[in-house]
Backbone as CSV, one residue per row, in Angstrom:
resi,resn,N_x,N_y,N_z,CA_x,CA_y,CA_z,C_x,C_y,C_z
1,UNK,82.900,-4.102,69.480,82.582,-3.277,68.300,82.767,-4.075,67.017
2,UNK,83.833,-4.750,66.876,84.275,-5.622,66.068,83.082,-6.571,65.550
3,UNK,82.694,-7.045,66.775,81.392,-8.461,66.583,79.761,-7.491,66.205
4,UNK,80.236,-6.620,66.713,78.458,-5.865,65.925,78.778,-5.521,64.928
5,UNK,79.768,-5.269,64.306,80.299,-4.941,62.339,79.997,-5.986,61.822
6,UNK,80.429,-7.357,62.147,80.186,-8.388,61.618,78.952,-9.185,61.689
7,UNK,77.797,-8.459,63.009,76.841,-8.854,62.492,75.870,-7.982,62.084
8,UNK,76.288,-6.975,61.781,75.515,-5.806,60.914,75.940,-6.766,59.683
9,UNK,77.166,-6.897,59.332,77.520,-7.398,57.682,76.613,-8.375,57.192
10,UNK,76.822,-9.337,58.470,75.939,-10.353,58.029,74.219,-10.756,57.926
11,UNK,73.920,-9.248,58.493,72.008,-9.115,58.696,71.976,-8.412,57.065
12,UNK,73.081,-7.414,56.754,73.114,-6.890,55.496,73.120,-7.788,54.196
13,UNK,73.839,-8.955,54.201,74.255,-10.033,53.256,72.876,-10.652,53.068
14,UNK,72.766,-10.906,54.208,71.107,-12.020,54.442,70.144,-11.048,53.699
15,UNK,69.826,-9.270,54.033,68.728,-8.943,53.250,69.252,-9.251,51.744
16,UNK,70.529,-8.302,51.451,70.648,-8.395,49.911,70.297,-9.761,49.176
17,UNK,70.610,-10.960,49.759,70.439,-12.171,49.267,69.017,-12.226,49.132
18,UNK,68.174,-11.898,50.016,66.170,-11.683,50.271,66.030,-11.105,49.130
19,UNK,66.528,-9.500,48.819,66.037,-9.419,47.612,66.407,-9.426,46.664
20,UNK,67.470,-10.005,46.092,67.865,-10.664,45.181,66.769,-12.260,44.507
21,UNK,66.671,-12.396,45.871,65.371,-13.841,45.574,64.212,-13.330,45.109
22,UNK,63.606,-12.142,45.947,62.319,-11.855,45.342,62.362,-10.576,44.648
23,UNK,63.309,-10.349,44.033,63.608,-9.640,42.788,62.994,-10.379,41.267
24,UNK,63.353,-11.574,41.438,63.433,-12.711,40.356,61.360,-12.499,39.997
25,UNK,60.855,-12.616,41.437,58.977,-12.701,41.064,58.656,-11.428,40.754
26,UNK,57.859,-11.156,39.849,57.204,-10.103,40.045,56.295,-9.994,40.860
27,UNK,56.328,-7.997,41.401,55.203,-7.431,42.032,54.056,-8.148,42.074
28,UNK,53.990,-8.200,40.359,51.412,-8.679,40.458,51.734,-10.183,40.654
29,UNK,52.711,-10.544,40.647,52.781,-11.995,41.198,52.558,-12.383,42.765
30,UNK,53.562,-11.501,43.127,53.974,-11.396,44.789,52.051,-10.760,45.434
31,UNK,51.895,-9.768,45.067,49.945,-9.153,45.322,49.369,-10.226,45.087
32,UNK,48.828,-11.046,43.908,48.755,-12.405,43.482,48.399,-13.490,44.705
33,UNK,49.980,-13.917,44.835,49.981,-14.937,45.841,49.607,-14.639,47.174
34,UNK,49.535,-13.071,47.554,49.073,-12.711,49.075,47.750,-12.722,48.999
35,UNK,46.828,-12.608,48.019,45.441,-12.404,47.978,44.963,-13.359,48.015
36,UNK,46.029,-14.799,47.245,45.249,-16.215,47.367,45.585,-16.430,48.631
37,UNK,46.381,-16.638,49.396,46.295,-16.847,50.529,45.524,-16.390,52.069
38,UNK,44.892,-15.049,51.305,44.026,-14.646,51.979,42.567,-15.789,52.645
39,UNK,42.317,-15.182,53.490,40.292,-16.100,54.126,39.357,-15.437,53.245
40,UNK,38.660,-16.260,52.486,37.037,-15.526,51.648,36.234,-15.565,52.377
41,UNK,36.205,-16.318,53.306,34.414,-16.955,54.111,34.437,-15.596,54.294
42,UNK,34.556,-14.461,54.812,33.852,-13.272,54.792,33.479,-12.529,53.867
43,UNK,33.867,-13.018,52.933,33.799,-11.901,51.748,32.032,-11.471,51.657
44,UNK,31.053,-12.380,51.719,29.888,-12.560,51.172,29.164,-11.491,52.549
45,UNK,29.520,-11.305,53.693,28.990,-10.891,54.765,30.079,-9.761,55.577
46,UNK,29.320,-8.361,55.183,30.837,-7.314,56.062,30.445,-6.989,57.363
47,UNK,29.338,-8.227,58.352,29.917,-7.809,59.451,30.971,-9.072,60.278
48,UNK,31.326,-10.167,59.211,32.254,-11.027,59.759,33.436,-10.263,59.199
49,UNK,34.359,-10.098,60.631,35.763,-9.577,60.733,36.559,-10.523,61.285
50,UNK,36.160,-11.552,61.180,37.303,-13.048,61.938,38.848,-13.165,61.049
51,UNK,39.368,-12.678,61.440,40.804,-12.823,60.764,41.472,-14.208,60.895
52,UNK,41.218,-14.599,59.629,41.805,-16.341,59.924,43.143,-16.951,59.425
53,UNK,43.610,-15.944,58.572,44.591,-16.275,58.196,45.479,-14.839,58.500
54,UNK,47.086,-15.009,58.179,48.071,-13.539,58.546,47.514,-13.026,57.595
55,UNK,46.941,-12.681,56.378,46.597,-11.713,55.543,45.376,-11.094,56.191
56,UNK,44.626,-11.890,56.429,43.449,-11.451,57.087,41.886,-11.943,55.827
57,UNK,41.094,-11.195,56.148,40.125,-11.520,54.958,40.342,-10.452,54.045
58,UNK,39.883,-11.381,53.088,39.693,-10.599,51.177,37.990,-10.606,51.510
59,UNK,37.553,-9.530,50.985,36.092,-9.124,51.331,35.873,-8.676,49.484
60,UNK,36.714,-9.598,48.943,36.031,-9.360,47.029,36.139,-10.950,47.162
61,UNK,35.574,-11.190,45.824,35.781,-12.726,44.953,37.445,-12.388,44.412
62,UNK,38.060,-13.445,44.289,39.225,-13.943,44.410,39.301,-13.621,42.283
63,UNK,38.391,-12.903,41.488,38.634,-12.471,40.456,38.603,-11.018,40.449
64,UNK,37.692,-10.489,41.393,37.670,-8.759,41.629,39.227,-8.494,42.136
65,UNK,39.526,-9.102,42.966,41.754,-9.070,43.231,42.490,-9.240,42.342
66,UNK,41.762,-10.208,41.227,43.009,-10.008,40.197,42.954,-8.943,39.060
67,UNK,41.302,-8.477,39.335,41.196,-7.113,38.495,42.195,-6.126,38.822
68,UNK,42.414,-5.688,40.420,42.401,-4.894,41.267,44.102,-4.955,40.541
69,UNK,44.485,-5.499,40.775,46.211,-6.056,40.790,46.633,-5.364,39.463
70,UNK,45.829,-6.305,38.430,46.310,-5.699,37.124,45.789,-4.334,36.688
71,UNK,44.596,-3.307,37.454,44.290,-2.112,37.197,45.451,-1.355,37.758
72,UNK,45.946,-1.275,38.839,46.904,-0.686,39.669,48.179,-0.972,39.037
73,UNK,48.369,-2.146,38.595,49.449,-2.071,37.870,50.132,-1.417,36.456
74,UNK,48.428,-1.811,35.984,48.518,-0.922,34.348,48.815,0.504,34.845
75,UNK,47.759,0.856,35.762,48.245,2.242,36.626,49.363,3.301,36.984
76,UNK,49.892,2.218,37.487,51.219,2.581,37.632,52.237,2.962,37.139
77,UNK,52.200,2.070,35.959,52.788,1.567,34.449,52.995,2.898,33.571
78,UNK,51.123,3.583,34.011,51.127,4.324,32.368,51.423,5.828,33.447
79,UNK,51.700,5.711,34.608,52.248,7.563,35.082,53.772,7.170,34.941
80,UNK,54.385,5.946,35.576,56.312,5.969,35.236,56.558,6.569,33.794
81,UNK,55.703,5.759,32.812,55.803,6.092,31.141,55.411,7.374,31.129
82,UNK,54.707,7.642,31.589,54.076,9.386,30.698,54.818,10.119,31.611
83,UNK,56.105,10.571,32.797,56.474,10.862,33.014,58.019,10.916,32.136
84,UNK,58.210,9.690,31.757,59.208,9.816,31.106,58.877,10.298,29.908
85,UNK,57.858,10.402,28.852,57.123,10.860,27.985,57.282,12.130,28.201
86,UNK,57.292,12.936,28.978,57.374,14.495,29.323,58.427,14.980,29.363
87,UNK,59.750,14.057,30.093,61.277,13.955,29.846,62.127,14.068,28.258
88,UNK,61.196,13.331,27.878,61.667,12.166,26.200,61.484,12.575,25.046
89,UNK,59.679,12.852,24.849,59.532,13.144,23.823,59.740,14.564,23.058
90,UNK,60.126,14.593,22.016,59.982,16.016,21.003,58.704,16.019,20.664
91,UNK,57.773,15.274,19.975,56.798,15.640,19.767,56.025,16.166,20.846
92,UNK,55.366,17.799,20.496,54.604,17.917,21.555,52.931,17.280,22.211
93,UNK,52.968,16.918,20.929,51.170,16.078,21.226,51.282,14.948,22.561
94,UNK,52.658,13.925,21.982,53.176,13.120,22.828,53.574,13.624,24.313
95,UNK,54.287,14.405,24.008,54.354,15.005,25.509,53.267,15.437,26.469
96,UNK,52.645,16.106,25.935,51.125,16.441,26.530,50.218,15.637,26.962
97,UNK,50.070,14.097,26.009,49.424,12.914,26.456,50.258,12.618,27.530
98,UNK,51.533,11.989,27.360,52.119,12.024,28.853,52.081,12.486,30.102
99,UNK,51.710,13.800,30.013,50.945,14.583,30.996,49.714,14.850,31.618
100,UNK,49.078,14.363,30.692,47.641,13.701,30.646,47.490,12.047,31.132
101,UNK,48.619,11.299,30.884,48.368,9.794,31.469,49.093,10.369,32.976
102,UNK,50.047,10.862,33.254,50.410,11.090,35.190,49.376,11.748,35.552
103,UNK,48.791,12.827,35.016,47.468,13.408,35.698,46.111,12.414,35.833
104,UNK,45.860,11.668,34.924,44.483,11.024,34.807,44.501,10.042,35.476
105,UNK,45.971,9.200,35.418,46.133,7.680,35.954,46.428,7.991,37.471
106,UNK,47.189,8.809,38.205,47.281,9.256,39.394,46.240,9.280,40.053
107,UNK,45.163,9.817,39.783,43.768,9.773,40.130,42.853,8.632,40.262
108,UNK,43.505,8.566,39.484,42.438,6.554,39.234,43.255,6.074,40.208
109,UNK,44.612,5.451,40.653,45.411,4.903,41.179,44.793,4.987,42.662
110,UNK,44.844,6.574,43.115,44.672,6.967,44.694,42.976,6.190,44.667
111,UNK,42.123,6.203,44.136,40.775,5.521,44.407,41.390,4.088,44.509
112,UNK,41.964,3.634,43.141,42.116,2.167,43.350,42.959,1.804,45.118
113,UNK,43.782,2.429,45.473,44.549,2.332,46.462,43.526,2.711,47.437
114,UNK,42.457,3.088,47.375,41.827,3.471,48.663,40.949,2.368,48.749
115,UNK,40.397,2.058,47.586,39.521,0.737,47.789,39.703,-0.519,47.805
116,UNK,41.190,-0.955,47.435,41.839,-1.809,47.665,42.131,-1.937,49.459
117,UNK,42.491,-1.123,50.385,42.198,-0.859,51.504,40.842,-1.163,52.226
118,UNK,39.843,-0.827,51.304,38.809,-0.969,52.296,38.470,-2.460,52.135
119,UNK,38.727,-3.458,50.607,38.813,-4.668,50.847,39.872,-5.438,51.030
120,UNK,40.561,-4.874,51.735,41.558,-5.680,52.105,42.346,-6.873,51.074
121,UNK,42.696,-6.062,49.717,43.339,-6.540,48.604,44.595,-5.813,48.481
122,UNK,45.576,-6.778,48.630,47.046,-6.780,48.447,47.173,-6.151,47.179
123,UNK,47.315,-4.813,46.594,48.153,-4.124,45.208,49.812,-4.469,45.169
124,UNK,50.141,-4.575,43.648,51.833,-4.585,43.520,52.434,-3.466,44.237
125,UNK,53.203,-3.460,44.879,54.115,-2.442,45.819,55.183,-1.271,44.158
126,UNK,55.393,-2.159,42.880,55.810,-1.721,42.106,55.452,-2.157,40.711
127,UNK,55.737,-1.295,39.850,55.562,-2.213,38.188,55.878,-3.114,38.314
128,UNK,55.399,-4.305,37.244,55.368,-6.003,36.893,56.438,-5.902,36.623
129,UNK,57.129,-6.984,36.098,59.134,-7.279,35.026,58.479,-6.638,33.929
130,UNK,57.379,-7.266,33.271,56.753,-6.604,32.111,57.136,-5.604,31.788
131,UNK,56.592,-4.360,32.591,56.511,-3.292,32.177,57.290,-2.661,32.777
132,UNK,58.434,-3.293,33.285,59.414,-2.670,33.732,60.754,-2.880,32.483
133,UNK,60.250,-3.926,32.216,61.227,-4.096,30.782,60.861,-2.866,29.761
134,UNK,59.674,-2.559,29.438,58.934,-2.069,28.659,60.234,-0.628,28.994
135,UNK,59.730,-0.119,30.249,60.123,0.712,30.814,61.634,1.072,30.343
136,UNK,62.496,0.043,30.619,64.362,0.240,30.218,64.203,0.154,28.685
137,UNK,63.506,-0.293,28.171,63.645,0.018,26.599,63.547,1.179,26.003
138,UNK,62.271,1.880,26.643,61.979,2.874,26.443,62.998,4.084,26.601
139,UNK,63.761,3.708,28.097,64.352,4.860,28.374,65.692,5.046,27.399
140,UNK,65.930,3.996,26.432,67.013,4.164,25.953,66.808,4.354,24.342
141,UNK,65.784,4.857,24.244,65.312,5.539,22.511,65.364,7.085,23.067
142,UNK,65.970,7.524,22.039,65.789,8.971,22.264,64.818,9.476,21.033
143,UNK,64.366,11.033,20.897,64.168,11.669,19.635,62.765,11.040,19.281
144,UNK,62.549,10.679,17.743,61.677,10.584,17.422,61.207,8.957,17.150
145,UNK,62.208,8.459,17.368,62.333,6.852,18.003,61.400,6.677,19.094
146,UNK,61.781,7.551,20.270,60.936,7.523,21.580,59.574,7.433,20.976
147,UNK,59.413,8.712,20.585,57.821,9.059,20.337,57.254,7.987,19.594
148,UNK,57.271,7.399,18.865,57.101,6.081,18.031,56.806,5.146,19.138
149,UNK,57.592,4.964,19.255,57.575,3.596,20.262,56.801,3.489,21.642
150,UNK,56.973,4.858,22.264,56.038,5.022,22.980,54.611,5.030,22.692
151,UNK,54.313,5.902,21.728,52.817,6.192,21.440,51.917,4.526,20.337
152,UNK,53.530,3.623,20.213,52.618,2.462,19.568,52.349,1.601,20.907
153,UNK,53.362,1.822,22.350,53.236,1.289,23.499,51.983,1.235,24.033
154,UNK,51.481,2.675,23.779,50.302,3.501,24.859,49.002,2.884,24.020
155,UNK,48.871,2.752,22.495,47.829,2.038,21.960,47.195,0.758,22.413
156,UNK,48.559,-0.126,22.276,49.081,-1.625,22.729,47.898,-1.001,24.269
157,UNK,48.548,-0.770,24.900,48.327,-0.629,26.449,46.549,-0.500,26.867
158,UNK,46.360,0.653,25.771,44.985,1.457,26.245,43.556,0.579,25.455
159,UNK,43.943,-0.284,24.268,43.569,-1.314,24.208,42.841,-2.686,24.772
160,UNK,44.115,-2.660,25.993,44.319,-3.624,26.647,43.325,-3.339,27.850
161,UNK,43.639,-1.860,28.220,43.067,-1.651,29.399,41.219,-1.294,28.855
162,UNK,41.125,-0.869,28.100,39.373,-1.154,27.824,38.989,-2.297,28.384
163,UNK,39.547,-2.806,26.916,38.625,-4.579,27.496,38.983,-4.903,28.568
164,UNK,39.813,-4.951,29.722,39.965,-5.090,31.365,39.186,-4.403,32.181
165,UNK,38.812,-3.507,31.639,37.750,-2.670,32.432,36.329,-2.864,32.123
166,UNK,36.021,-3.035,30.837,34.867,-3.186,30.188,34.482,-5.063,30.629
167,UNK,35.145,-5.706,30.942,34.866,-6.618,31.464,34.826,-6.910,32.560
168,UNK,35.617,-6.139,33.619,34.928,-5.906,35.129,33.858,-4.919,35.592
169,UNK,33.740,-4.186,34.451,32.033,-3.233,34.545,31.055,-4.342,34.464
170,UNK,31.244,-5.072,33.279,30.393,-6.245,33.199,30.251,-7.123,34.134
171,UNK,31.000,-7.785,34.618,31.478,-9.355,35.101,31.549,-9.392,36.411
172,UNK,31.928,-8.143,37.079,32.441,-8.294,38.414,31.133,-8.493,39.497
173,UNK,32.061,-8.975,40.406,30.685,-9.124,41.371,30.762,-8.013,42.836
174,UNK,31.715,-7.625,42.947,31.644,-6.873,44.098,31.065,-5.156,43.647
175,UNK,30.159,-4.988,44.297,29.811,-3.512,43.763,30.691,-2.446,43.469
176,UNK,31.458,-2.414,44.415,32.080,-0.987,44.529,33.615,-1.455,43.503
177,UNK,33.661,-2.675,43.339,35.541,-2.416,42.334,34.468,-2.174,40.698
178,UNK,33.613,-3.111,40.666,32.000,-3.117,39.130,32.751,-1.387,38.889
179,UNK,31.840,-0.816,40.102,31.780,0.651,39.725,32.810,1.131,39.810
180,UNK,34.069,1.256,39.935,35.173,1.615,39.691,35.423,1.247,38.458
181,UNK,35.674,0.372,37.789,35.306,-0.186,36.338,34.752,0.721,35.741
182,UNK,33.343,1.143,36.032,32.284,1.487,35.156,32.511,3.051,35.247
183,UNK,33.221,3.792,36.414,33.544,4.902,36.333,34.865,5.387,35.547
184,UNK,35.694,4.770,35.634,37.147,4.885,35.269,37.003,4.685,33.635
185,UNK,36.424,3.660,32.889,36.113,2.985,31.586,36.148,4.276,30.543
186,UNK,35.031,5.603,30.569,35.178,6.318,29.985,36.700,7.345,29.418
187,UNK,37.132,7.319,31.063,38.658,8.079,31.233,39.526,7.679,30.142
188,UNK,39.840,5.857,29.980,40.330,4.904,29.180,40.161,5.193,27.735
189,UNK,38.896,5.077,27.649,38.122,5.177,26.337,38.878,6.594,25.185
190,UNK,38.603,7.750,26.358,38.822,8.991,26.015,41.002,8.717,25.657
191,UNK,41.262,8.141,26.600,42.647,8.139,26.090,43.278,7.366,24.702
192,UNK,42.164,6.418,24.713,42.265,5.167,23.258,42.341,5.909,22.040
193,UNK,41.120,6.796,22.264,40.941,7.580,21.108,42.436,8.925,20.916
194,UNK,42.363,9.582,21.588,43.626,10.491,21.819,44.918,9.955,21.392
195,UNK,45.416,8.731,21.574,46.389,8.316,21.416,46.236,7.838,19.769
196,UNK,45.234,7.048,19.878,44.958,6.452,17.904,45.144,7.568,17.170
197,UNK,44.269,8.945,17.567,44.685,10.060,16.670,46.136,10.833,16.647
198,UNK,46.940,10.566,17.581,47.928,10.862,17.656,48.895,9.864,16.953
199,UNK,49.072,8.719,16.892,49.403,7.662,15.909,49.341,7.669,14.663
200,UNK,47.679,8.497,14.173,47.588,8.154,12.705,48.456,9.666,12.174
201,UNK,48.753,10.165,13.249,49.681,11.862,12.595,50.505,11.429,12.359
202,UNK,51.101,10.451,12.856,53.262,10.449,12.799,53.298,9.515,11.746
């Protein structure tokens, strides 16, 4: 009994030390490096299924994955925030957008996660350090601090995410992430504006 305590302790030590190591990389890093390591030779043809490497094949161009990575991530990003936004803020406009980014981005997310599946593209398992920093900052403004800071966050953000989208509507080559782009883009758009007018109130 004695010797299975001690090597429970020591299978326990060994994980904590694991993620302690890959604590240090981020998520869209860790998605990142599994997608490059992925096989392309299929990408161009979906009835080759030759699995050549442990990832298997990436069936996008090796730039439609890094769309994929950073959409899911911004994704992710803006339901943790607008959840805490619903927690946080006094202003009610703010709060309501918050409720509006977990409802809108949730939706987008489950497509991105479904089609990330069907091409066999590795998504972050969690938020980047980025926006996980973003994240502990946030949680420690209260009042009308929060709302500020958040709603200059969500500008910053929704900004960001246009032109990421508006350039894989454009640019991309795989049909179906293009049109995910080109469907989702308006959703974005509609929040850019919502949030700017909510900015120029406070």
């Amino acid at each position: 009994m004695k010797k299975l305590n001690v090597l429970f302790l020591a299978g326990a030590t060994a994980l904590a030390f694991q993620a302690c190591n890959s604590s240090n990389k981020s998520s869209t890093t860790v998605a990142n490096d599994s997608n490059s390591n992925k096989d392309t030779s299929g990408m161009m043809s979906s009835k080759d299924t030759t699995v050549k490497t442990a990832g298997g094949v990436l069936k996008v161009d090796k730039d439609d994955a890094d769309f994929a990575v950073k959409a899911a991530n911004g994704g992710m990003a803006e339901v943790a925030l607008g959840q805490l936004a619903q927690q946080k803020a006094t202003n009610p406009d703010v709060k309501a957008f918050g409720a509006k980014m977990v409802t809108d981005h949730t939706k987008a997310n489950d497509k991105m996660m479904a089609l990330a599946k069907q091409k066999n593209i590795t998504l972050p398992a969690a938020i980047g350090n980025d926006e996980q920093k973003v994240m502990d900052d946030l949680s420690k403004k209260t009042g009308k601090d929060f709302d500020k800071a958040y709603v200059k966050e969500m500008v910053k953000d929704h900004d960001k995410d246009v032109k990421l989208f508006e350039d894989e509507s454009k640019n991309g080559k795989d049909a179906d992430v293009k049109a995910f782009a080109a469907t989702t883009l308006p959703v974005l758009k509609m929040h850019q504006t919502m949030i700017k007018a909510i900015d120029k109130k406070m």
